[in-house]
C-alpha positions as CSV (number, residue, x, y, z in Angstrom):
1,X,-5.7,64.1,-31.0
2,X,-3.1,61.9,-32.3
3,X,0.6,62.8,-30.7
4,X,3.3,64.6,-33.1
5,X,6.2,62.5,-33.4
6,X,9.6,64.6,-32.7
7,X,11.5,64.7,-35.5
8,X,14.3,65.8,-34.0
9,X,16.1,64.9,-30.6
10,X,19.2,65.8,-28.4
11,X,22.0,62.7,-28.9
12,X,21.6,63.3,-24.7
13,X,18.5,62.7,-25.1
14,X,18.3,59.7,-27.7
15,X,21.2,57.9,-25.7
16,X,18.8,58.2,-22.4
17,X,15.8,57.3,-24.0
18,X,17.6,53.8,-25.5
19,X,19.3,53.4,-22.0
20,X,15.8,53.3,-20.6
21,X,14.7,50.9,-23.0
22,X,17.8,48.5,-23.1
23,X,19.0,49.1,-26.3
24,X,22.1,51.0,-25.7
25,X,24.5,48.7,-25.1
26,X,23.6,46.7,-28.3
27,X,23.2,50.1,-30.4
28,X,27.0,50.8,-28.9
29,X,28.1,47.6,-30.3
30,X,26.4,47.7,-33.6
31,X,28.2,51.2,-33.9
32,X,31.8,49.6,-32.7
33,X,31.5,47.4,-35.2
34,X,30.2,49.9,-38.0
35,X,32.5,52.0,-40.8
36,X,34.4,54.6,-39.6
37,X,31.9,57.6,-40.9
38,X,28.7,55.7,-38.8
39,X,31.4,56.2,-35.9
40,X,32.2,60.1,-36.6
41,X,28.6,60.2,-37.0
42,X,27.4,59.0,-33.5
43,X,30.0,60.3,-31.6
44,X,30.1,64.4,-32.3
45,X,26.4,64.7,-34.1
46,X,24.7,66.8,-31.2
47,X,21.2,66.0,-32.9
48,X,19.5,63.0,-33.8
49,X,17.1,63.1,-36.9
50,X,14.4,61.2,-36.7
51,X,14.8,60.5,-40.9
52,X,18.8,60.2,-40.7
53,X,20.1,56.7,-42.5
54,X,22.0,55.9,-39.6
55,X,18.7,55.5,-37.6
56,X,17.1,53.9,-40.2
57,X,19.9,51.3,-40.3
58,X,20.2,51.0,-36.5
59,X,16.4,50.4,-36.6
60,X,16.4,47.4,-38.8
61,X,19.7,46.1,-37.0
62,X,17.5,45.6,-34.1
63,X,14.1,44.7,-35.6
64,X,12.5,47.7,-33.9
65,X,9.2,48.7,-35.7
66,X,8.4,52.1,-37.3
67,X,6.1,52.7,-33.9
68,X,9.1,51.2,-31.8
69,X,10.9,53.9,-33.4
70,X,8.5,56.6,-32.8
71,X,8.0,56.1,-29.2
72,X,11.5,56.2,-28.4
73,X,11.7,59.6,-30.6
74,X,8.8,60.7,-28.4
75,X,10.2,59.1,-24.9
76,X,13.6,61.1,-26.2
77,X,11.9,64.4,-26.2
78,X,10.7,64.2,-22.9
79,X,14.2,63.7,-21.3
């Protein structure tokens, strides 16, 4: 059976997961160097959504595929 995608992770979690795949540090810069609200946004949300904008836009800042995306959404939920 074909695994359900989380649609919803812990920012503890989300940060791990991208630690793990090398992606924090550049997801830290793009978000330095974002508007102020993308700022408010990833600093005190206690959730990630997998359907948020800011993900969406983060996504395509670092060319990660839709099934890139899903597996660190699913990684994420195992953390």
């Amino acid at each position: 059976p074909p695994v359900a995608i989380p649609s919803v992770v812990t920012m503890r979690q989300a940060r791990i997961a991208l630690k793990r795949a090398g992606l924090l540090d550049t997801v830290n810069a793009a978000v330095a160097a974002a508007d102020e609200e993308t700022k408010i946004a990833w600093e005190f949300s206690t959730e990630v959504q997998r359907d948020f904008p800011l993900v969406s836009t983060l996504a395509a800042a670092l060319n990660l595929s839709e099934q890139q995306l899903d597996d660190l959404f699913t990684l994420a939920a195992t953390l």
